[in-house]
MISEPA-523810 format. One record per residue (C-alpha): x, y negated, z. Coordinates in steps of 0.1 Angstrom, whole numbers, plus 5000, padded with zeros to 4 digits. Each point is the difference from the previous one (the first is absolute). Example, Ala and Ser with C-alpha at 12.3 -4.5 7.8 and 13.67 -1.06 7.14 Angstrom:
+------+------+------+
:   px :   py :   pz :
+------+------+------+
: 5123 : 5045 : 5078 :
: 5014 : 4966 : 4993 :
+------+------+------+
This chain:
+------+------+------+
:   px :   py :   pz :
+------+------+------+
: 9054 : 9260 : 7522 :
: 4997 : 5034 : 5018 :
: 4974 : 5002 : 5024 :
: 5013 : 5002 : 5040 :
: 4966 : 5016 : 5013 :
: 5007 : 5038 : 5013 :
: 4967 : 5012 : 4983 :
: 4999 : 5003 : 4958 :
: 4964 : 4995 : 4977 :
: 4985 : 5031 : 5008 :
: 5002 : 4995 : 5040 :
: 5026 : 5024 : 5006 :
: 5035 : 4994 : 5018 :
: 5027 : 4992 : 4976 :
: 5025 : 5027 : 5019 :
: 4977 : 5026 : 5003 :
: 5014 : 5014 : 4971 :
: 5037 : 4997 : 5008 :
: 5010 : 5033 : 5008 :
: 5034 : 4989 : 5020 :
: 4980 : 4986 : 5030 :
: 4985 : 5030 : 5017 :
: 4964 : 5000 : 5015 :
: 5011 : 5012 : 5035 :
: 4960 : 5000 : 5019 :
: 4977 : 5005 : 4972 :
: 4964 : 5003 : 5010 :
: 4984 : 5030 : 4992 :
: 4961 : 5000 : 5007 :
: 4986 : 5032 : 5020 :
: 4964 : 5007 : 5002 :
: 4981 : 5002 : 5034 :
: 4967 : 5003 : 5017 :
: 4989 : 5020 : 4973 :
: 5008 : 4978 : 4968 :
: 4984 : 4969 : 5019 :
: 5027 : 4983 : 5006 :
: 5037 : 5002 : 4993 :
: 5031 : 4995 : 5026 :
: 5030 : 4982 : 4983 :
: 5034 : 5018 : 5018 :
: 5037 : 4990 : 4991 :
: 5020 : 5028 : 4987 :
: 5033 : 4998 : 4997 :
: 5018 : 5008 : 4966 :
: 5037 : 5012 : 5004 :
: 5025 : 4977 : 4986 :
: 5028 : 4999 : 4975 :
: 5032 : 5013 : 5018 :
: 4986 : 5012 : 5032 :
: 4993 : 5031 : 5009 :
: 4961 : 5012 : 5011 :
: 4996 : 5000 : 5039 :
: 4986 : 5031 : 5008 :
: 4966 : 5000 : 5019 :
: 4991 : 4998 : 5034 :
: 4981 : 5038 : 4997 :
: 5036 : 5011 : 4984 :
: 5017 : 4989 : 5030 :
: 4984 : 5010 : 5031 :
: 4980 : 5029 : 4980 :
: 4969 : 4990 : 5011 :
: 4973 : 4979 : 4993 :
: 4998 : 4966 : 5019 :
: 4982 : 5001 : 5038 :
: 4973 : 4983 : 5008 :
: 5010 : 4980 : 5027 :
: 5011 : 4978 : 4965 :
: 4975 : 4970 : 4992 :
: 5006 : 4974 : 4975 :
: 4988 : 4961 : 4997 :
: 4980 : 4996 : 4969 :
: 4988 : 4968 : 4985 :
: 4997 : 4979 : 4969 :
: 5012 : 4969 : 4984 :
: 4989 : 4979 : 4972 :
: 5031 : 4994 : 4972 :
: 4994 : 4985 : 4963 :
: 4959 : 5003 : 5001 :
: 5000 : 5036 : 5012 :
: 4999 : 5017 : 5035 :
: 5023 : 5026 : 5008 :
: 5000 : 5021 : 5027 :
: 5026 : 5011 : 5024 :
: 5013 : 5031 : 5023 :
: 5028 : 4998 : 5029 :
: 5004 : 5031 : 5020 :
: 5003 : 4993 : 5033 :
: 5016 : 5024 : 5029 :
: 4980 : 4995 : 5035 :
: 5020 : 5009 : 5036 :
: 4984 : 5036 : 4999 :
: 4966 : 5021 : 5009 :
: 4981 : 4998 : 5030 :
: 5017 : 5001 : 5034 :
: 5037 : 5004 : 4984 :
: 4996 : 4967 : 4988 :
: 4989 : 4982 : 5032 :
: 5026 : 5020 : 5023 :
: 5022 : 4990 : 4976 :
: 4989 : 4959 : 4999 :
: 5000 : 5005 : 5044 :
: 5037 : 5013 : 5002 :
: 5013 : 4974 : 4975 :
: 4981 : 4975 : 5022 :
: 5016 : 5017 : 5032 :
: 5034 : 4992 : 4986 :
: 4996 : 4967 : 4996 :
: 4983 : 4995 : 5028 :
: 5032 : 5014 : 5019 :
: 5021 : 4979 : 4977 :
: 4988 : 4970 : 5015 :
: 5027 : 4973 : 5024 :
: 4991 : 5014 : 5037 :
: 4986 : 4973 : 5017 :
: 5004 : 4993 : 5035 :
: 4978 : 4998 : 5032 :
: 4982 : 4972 : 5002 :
: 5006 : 4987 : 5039 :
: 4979 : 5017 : 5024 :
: 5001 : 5002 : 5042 :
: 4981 : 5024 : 5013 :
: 5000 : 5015 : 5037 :
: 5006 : 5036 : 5002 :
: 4998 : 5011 : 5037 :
: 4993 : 4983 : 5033 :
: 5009 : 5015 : 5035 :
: 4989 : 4976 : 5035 :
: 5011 : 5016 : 5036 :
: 4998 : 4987 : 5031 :
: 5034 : 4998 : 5019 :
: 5009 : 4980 : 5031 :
: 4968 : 4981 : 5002 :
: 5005 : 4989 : 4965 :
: 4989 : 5010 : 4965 :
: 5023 : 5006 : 4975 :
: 4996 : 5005 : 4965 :
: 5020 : 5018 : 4972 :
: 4992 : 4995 : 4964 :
: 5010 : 5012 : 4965 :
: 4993 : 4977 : 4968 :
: 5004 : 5006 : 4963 :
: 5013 : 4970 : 4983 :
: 5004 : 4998 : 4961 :
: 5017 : 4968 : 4990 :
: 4994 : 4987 : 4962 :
: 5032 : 4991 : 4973 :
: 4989 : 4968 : 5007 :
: 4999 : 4993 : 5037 :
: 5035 : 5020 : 5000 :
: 5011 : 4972 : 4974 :
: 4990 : 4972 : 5025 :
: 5019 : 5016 : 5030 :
: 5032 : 5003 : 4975 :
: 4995 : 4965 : 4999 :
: 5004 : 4994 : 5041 :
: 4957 : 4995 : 4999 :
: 4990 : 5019 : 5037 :
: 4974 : 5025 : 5000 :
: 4980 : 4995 : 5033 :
: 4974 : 5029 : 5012 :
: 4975 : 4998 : 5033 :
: 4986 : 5028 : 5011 :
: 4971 : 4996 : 5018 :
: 4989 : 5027 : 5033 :
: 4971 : 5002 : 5018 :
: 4980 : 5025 : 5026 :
: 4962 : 4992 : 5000 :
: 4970 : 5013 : 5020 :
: 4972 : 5010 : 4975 :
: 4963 : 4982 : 5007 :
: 4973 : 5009 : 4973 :
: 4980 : 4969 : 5000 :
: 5026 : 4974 : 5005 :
: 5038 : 4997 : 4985 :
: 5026 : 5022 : 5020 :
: 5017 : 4986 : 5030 :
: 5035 : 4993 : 4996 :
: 5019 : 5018 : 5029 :
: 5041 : 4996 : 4991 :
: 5017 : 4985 : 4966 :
: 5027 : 4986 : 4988 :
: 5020 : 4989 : 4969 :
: 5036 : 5009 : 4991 :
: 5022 : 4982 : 4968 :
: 5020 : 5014 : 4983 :
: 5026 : 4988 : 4972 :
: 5017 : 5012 : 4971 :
: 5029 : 4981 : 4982 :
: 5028 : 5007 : 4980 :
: 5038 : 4981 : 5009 :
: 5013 : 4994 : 4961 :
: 5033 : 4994 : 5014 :
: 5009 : 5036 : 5024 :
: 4975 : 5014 : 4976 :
: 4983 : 5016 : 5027 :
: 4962 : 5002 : 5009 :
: 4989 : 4988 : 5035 :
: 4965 : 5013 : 5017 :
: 4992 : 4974 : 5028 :
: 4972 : 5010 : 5033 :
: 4994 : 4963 : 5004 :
: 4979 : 5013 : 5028 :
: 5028 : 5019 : 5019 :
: 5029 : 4982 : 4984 :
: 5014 : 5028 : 4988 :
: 5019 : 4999 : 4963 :
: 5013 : 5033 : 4983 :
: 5023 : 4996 : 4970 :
: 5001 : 5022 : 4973 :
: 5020 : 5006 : 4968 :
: 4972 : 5015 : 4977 :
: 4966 : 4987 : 4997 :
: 4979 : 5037 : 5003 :
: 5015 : 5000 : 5030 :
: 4986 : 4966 : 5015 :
: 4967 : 5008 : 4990 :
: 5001 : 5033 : 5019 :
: 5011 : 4979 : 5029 :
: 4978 : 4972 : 4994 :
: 4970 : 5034 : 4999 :
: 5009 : 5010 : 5029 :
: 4988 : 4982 : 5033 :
: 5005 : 5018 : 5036 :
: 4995 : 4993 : 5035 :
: 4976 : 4973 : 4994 :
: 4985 : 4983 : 5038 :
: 4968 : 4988 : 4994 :
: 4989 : 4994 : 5035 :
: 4992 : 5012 : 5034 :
: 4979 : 5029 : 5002 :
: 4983 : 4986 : 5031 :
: 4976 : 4977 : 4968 :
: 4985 : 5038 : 4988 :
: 4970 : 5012 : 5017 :
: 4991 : 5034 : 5017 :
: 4976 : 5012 : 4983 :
: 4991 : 4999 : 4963 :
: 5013 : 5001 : 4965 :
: 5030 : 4978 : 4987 :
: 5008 : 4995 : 4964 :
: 5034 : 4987 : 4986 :
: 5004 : 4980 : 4965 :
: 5032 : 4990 : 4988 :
: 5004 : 4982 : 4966 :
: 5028 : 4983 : 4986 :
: 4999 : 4963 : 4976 :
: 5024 : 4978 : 4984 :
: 5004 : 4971 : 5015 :
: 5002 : 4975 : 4971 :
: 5002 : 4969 : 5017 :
: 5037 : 5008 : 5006 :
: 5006 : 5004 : 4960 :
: 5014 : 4969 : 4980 :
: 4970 : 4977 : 4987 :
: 5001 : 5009 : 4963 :
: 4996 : 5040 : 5012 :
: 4970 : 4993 : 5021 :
: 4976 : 4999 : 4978 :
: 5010 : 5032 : 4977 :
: 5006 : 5020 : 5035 :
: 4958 : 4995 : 5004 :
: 4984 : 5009 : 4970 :
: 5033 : 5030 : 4978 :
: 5000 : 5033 : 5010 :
: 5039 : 4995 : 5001 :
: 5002 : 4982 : 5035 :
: 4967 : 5023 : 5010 :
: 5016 : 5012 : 5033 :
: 4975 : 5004 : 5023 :
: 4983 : 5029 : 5016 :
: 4960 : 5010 : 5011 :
: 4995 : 5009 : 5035 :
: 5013 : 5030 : 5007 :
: 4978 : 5014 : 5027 :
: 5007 : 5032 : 5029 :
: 4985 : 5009 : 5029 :
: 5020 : 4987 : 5036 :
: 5013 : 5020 : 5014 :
: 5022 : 5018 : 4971 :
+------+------+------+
Protein backbone atom coordinates (compact mmCIF):
# COMPACT_ATOMS: atom_id res chain seq x y z
CA UNK A 1 0.00 0.00 0.00
CA UNK A 2 1.90 3.24 -0.94
CA UNK A 3 2.44 5.49 1.81
CA UNK A 4 0.26 9.08 1.67
CA UNK A 5 2.71 11.05 4.08
CA UNK A 6 4.45 14.01 2.00
CA UNK A 7 7.84 13.21 3.73
CA UNK A 8 9.96 9.68 2.55
CA UNK A 9 12.52 7.53 5.22
CA UNK A 10 15.22 9.78 5.24
CA UNK A 11 13.04 13.03 6.31
CA UNK A 12 13.17 14.68 3.14
CA UNK A 13 10.00 15.81 0.99
CA UNK A 14 8.97 13.31 -1.52
CA UNK A 15 8.71 16.29 -4.42
CA UNK A 16 11.78 17.93 -3.65
CA UNK A 17 13.20 16.05 -6.25
CA UNK A 18 10.65 16.55 -9.00
CA UNK A 19 12.17 18.84 -11.25
CA UNK A 20 8.67 19.99 -13.05
CA UNK A 21 7.49 21.96 -9.90
CA UNK A 22 9.69 24.94 -9.66
CA UNK A 23 11.06 26.29 -6.23
CA UNK A 24 9.79 29.88 -6.85
CA UNK A 25 11.21 31.60 -2.97
CA UNK A 26 14.05 29.47 -2.07
CA UNK A 27 15.75 30.56 1.06
CA UNK A 28 19.20 31.37 0.79
CA UNK A 29 20.99 32.07 4.24
CA UNK A 30 23.25 35.39 4.35
CA UNK A 31 25.61 35.95 7.04
CA UNK A 32 25.30 39.06 9.50
CA UNK A 33 26.61 40.75 12.53
CA UNK A 34 29.88 39.41 11.77
CA UNK A 35 29.19 35.50 11.33
CA UNK A 36 26.97 35.65 14.70
CA UNK A 37 24.01 35.25 13.38
CA UNK A 38 22.47 34.69 10.04
CA UNK A 39 19.34 36.63 8.36
CA UNK A 40 17.06 34.25 6.24
CA UNK A 41 15.76 36.68 3.03
CA UNK A 42 13.34 35.28 0.15
CA UNK A 43 14.88 35.54 -3.25
CA UNK A 44 13.00 35.12 -5.94
CA UNK A 45 14.11 32.58 -8.72
CA UNK A 46 12.77 33.36 -12.27
CA UNK A 47 10.39 31.00 -13.64
CA UNK A 48 9.80 28.72 -16.63
CA UNK A 49 8.17 30.87 -19.46
CA UNK A 50 8.49 34.32 -18.05
CA UNK A 51 10.78 36.63 -18.67
CA UNK A 52 13.29 38.26 -15.73
CA UNK A 53 11.86 41.63 -14.34
CA UNK A 54 14.46 43.89 -14.42
CA UNK A 55 15.52 45.58 -11.09
CA UNK A 56 14.44 48.47 -9.44
CA UNK A 57 18.31 50.12 -9.68
CA UNK A 58 17.79 49.22 -13.69
CA UNK A 59 14.89 51.24 -13.84
CA UNK A 60 15.20 54.48 -12.11
CA UNK A 61 19.15 54.24 -12.34
CA UNK A 62 19.68 54.75 -8.98
CA UNK A 63 19.98 53.12 -5.88
CA UNK A 64 16.76 53.10 -3.61
CA UNK A 65 16.24 56.42 -1.23
CA UNK A 66 16.12 56.35 2.11
CA UNK A 67 13.01 57.71 2.96
CA UNK A 68 12.27 53.48 2.15
CA UNK A 69 11.91 51.37 5.48
CA UNK A 70 10.70 47.93 5.65
CA UNK A 71 8.68 45.72 8.39
CA UNK A 72 10.82 42.88 9.42
CA UNK A 73 9.77 39.99 11.68
CA UNK A 74 9.77 36.28 12.05
CA UNK A 75 7.49 33.34 12.13
CA UNK A 76 7.80 29.89 13.34
CA UNK A 77 6.88 27.09 10.29
CA UNK A 78 7.70 23.20 10.59
CA UNK A 79 10.12 23.44 13.94
CA UNK A 80 12.22 26.28 12.50
CA UNK A 81 11.98 30.21 12.61
CA UNK A 82 12.26 32.12 9.69
CA UNK A 83 12.61 35.51 9.34
CA UNK A 84 10.99 38.13 7.28
CA UNK A 85 11.54 41.61 5.26
CA UNK A 86 8.60 43.99 3.84
CA UNK A 87 9.85 47.24 2.49
CA UNK A 88 7.72 49.75 3.50
CA UNK A 89 7.37 53.42 1.70
CA UNK A 90 6.62 56.25 4.49
CA UNK A 91 4.65 59.76 3.34
CA UNK A 92 8.13 61.47 2.95
CA UNK A 93 11.16 63.39 5.05
CA UNK A 94 10.76 65.93 7.51
CA UNK A 95 8.45 68.91 6.87
CA UNK A 96 7.47 67.63 3.20
CA UNK A 97 5.78 65.01 4.83
CA UNK A 98 3.69 66.87 7.44
CA UNK A 99 2.80 69.82 4.85
CA UNK A 100 1.81 67.20 2.92
CA UNK A 101 -0.47 65.07 5.77
CA UNK A 102 -1.95 69.20 6.65
CA UNK A 103 -3.13 69.95 2.95
CA UNK A 104 -4.65 66.48 2.53
CA UNK A 105 -6.42 67.16 5.90
CA UNK A 106 -7.36 70.72 4.59
CA UNK A 107 -9.25 69.02 1.72
CA UNK A 108 -11.24 67.11 3.56
CA UNK A 109 -11.87 69.31 5.93
CA UNK A 110 -13.33 71.58 3.06
CA UNK A 111 -15.10 68.50 1.72
CA UNK A 112 -17.22 68.38 4.58
CA UNK A 113 -21.70 69.07 4.25
CA UNK A 114 -21.79 72.96 5.29
CA UNK A 115 -23.64 73.14 8.25
CA UNK A 116 -25.85 75.83 9.09
CA UNK A 117 -26.17 78.45 11.84
CA UNK A 118 -27.25 77.30 14.80
CA UNK A 119 -30.21 80.06 15.99
CA UNK A 120 -28.81 82.99 17.46
CA UNK A 121 -30.52 86.75 18.39
CA UNK A 122 -28.34 89.12 19.16
CA UNK A 123 -28.72 93.06 19.40
CA UNK A 124 -26.64 95.05 17.21
CA UNK A 125 -27.24 98.78 17.85
CA UNK A 126 -29.51 100.77 20.06
CA UNK A 127 -30.37 104.60 19.51
CA UNK A 128 -33.00 106.40 22.45
CA UNK A 129 -33.97 110.33 21.79
CA UNK A 130 -36.19 112.39 23.34
CA UNK A 131 -38.89 113.86 21.05
CA UNK A 132 -42.21 115.54 22.09
CA UNK A 133 -41.93 114.81 25.74
CA UNK A 134 -41.51 111.27 24.96
CA UNK A 135 -38.65 108.72 24.45
CA UNK A 136 -38.45 106.78 21.63
CA UNK A 137 -36.39 104.07 20.77
CA UNK A 138 -35.01 102.45 17.56
CA UNK A 139 -33.38 99.10 17.55
CA UNK A 140 -31.63 96.68 15.17
CA UNK A 141 -31.48 92.74 16.03
CA UNK A 142 -29.66 89.81 14.47
CA UNK A 143 -31.88 86.78 14.38
CA UNK A 144 -30.57 83.35 13.15
CA UNK A 145 -33.42 80.88 13.01
CA UNK A 146 -32.32 76.91 13.11
CA UNK A 147 -33.65 74.08 10.20
CA UNK A 148 -35.63 73.10 12.86
CA UNK A 149 -37.68 75.94 14.23
CA UNK A 150 -38.08 76.93 10.33
CA UNK A 151 -39.61 73.23 10.03
CA UNK A 152 -42.17 74.07 12.94
CA UNK A 153 -43.31 77.41 11.30
CA UNK A 154 -43.88 75.34 7.85
CA UNK A 155 -46.06 73.54 9.97
CA UNK A 156 -48.47 76.79 10.95
CA UNK A 157 -46.37 76.55 14.77
CA UNK A 158 -46.05 80.70 15.62
CA UNK A 159 -42.82 82.00 16.65
CA UNK A 160 -43.46 84.64 19.38
CA UNK A 161 -40.48 87.15 20.48
CA UNK A 162 -40.62 89.94 23.54
CA UNK A 163 -38.33 92.30 23.68
CA UNK A 164 -37.77 93.70 26.70
CA UNK A 165 -36.66 98.00 27.17
CA UNK A 166 -35.67 99.64 29.94
CA UNK A 167 -33.86 103.19 31.16
CA UNK A 168 -32.33 102.87 34.71
CA UNK A 169 -30.69 105.25 37.11
CA UNK A 170 -27.32 103.65 38.29
CA UNK A 171 -26.89 103.46 42.47
CA UNK A 172 -23.65 101.59 43.58
CA UNK A 173 -24.75 100.10 46.75
CA UNK A 174 -28.34 99.15 45.96
CA UNK A 175 -29.96 97.72 42.49
CA UNK A 176 -30.64 100.40 39.80
CA UNK A 177 -33.83 102.33 39.89
CA UNK A 178 -36.08 101.60 37.15
CA UNK A 179 -37.04 104.92 35.41
CA UNK A 180 -39.22 103.88 32.03
CA UNK A 181 -39.73 100.17 30.41
CA UNK A 182 -41.78 98.43 28.51
CA UNK A 183 -42.33 95.15 26.60
CA UNK A 184 -43.28 94.72 22.90
CA UNK A 185 -44.45 90.99 21.05
CA UNK A 186 -43.77 90.20 18.26
CA UNK A 187 -44.89 87.10 15.95
CA UNK A 188 -43.72 85.25 13.16
CA UNK A 189 -45.95 82.58 11.19
CA UNK A 190 -46.06 81.20 7.97
CA UNK A 191 -49.91 81.03 6.01
CA UNK A 192 -49.38 77.27 4.17
CA UNK A 193 -52.27 78.13 2.08
CA UNK A 194 -51.19 81.94 0.19
CA UNK A 195 -47.72 80.68 1.01
CA UNK A 196 -46.86 83.81 2.36
CA UNK A 197 -45.00 84.74 5.64
CA UNK A 198 -46.74 87.20 8.10
CA UNK A 199 -44.62 89.43 10.84
CA UNK A 200 -47.20 90.59 13.49
CA UNK A 201 -46.34 94.01 16.23
CA UNK A 202 -48.88 92.45 18.58
CA UNK A 203 -47.96 95.61 20.43
CA UNK A 204 -48.92 98.18 17.71
CA UNK A 205 -51.16 95.84 15.72
CA UNK A 206 -49.41 96.10 12.82
CA UNK A 207 -48.93 92.78 10.40
CA UNK A 208 -46.54 93.00 7.24
CA UNK A 209 -46.81 90.12 4.75
CA UNK A 210 -44.12 88.85 2.87
CA UNK A 211 -43.41 86.41 0.10
CA UNK A 212 -39.88 85.15 1.07
CA UNK A 213 -38.79 84.28 4.51
CA UNK A 214 -35.08 86.44 4.56
CA UNK A 215 -37.26 89.05 4.07
CA UNK A 216 -39.57 88.68 7.26
CA UNK A 217 -36.76 88.21 9.37
CA UNK A 218 -35.15 91.52 8.24
CA UNK A 219 -38.51 92.98 9.01
CA UNK A 220 -39.11 91.11 12.06
CA UNK A 221 -34.95 92.79 12.94
CA UNK A 222 -35.94 95.80 12.48
CA UNK A 223 -37.99 97.75 15.17
CA UNK A 224 -38.52 101.79 14.88
CA UNK A 225 -40.22 104.49 16.49
CA UNK A 226 -40.59 102.69 19.68
CA UNK A 227 -42.58 105.12 22.71
CA UNK A 228 -41.45 104.08 25.84
CA UNK A 229 -42.78 106.86 27.98
CA UNK A 230 -42.95 110.33 28.94
CA UNK A 231 -39.82 112.05 29.31
CA UNK A 232 -41.24 114.03 32.22
CA UNK A 233 -40.14 110.22 34.53
CA UNK A 234 -36.13 111.05 33.59
CA UNK A 235 -34.36 113.16 36.01
CA UNK A 236 -32.08 116.33 35.61
CA UNK A 237 -29.21 115.47 36.52
CA UNK A 238 -27.18 112.31 36.39
CA UNK A 239 -26.39 109.29 34.33
CA UNK A 240 -29.07 106.98 32.57
CA UNK A 241 -28.29 103.58 31.21
CA UNK A 242 -30.52 101.62 28.61
CA UNK A 243 -30.72 97.64 28.36
CA UNK A 244 -32.67 96.03 25.86
CA UNK A 245 -32.69 92.23 25.47
CA UNK A 246 -34.94 90.06 23.58
CA UNK A 247 -36.50 86.13 24.77
CA UNK A 248 -38.70 83.60 23.49
CA UNK A 249 -41.66 83.54 24.91
CA UNK A 250 -42.37 79.78 25.18
CA UNK A 251 -45.36 79.65 26.92
CA UNK A 252 -47.11 80.50 23.66
CA UNK A 253 -45.46 77.27 21.95
CA UNK A 254 -47.59 73.99 21.69
CA UNK A 255 -47.09 71.74 24.99
CA UNK A 256 -44.88 68.94 23.49
CA UNK A 257 -42.30 71.97 22.24
CA UNK A 258 -42.10 73.52 25.61
CA UNK A 259 -39.88 71.59 27.14
CA UNK A 260 -37.18 71.23 24.10
CA UNK A 261 -37.48 75.16 23.59
CA UNK A 262 -35.79 75.41 27.41
CA UNK A 263 -32.98 73.18 27.54
CA UNK A 264 -31.65 72.77 22.76
CA UNK A 265 -29.72 75.33 21.40
CA UNK A 266 -32.22 75.03 18.44
CA UNK A 267 -35.14 77.13 20.07
CA UNK A 268 -32.10 79.26 22.00
CA UNK A 269 -33.46 82.72 20.93
CA UNK A 270 -32.82 84.91 23.41
CA UNK A 271 -30.51 87.80 23.87
CA UNK A 272 -28.06 89.26 27.02
CA UNK A 273 -28.56 92.75 27.92
CA UNK A 274 -27.45 94.84 25.58
CA UNK A 275 -26.37 97.92 27.35
CA UNK A 276 -25.69 101.99 26.03
CA UNK A 277 -25.46 105.04 27.60
CA UNK A 278 -29.00 107.47 27.51
CA UNK A 279 -28.87 109.68 25.83
CA UNK A 280 -27.54 108.03 22.35
Amino acid sequence: MASTTPYSRNGRRRDEGNSRIPRRYPIAASPTDSGRSCALHAQAAPVPGMAARPSRRSLLGHRRDSSHRSLRGSMRSGGSRRSFEVPMTRLGGGLSGWLLALTGLGAAVALLPWQPVQAETRVIDVHAEVREQAVFLDADLAVHLDAEVIDALRNSIALNLVVEAELVAPREWLWDRRLLGGKRALRLEYHALSRTWMVTDVTARETHTFSKLADAVRSLSRIRAWRLGSSTALPKEGRVLGKLRVRLDINKLPLPLRVPALFRDDWDLGSDWFLWRFPG
